[in-house]
N, C-alpha and C positions, 0 to 999 in steps of 0.2 A: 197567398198566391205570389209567385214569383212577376218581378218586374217583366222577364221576356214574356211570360204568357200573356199579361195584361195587354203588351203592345200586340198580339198575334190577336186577341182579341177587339180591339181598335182597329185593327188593317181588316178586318174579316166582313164580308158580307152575310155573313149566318145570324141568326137569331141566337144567341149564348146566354145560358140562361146563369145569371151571378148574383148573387145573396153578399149583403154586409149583414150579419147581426139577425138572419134571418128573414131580411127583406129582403127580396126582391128589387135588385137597383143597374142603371144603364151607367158604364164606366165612358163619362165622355173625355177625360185627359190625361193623362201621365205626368208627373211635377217631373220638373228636369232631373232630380238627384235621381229620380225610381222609387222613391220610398214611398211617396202617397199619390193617389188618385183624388179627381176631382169625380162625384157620381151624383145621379139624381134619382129619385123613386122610379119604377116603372109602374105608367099609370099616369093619372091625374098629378098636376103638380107637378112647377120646374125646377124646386128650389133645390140647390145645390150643396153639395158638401164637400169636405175635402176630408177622407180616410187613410189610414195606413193601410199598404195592399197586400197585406200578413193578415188582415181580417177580411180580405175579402174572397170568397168560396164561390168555384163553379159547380155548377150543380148538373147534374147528366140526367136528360129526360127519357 
């Protein structure tokens, strides 16, 4: 995923549905450079992670 869609995703009130690794995950930040996101499961559980946003895929319902 490109840096600008991440943030068009962030600014959005839609439901977007985004996969890391085939999970299902909610993208809550953008690191300053654009290179990685911080994301959390969606679901149960808040724990956090910080991914590169070249692995992370939206998924069209």
């Amino acid at each position: 995923m490109e840096a600008k869609r991440v943030k068009q995703i962030l600014s959005s009130s839609a439901d977007i549905n985004v996969t890391f690794q085939g999970t299902e995950v909610w993208i809550d930040a953008l690191s300053e450079d654009g290179r990685t996101a911080t994301v959390h499961l969606r679901g149960p559980g808040e724990e956090r992670t910080t991914v590169d946003i070249h692995d992370l895929q939206e998924v069209e319902r």
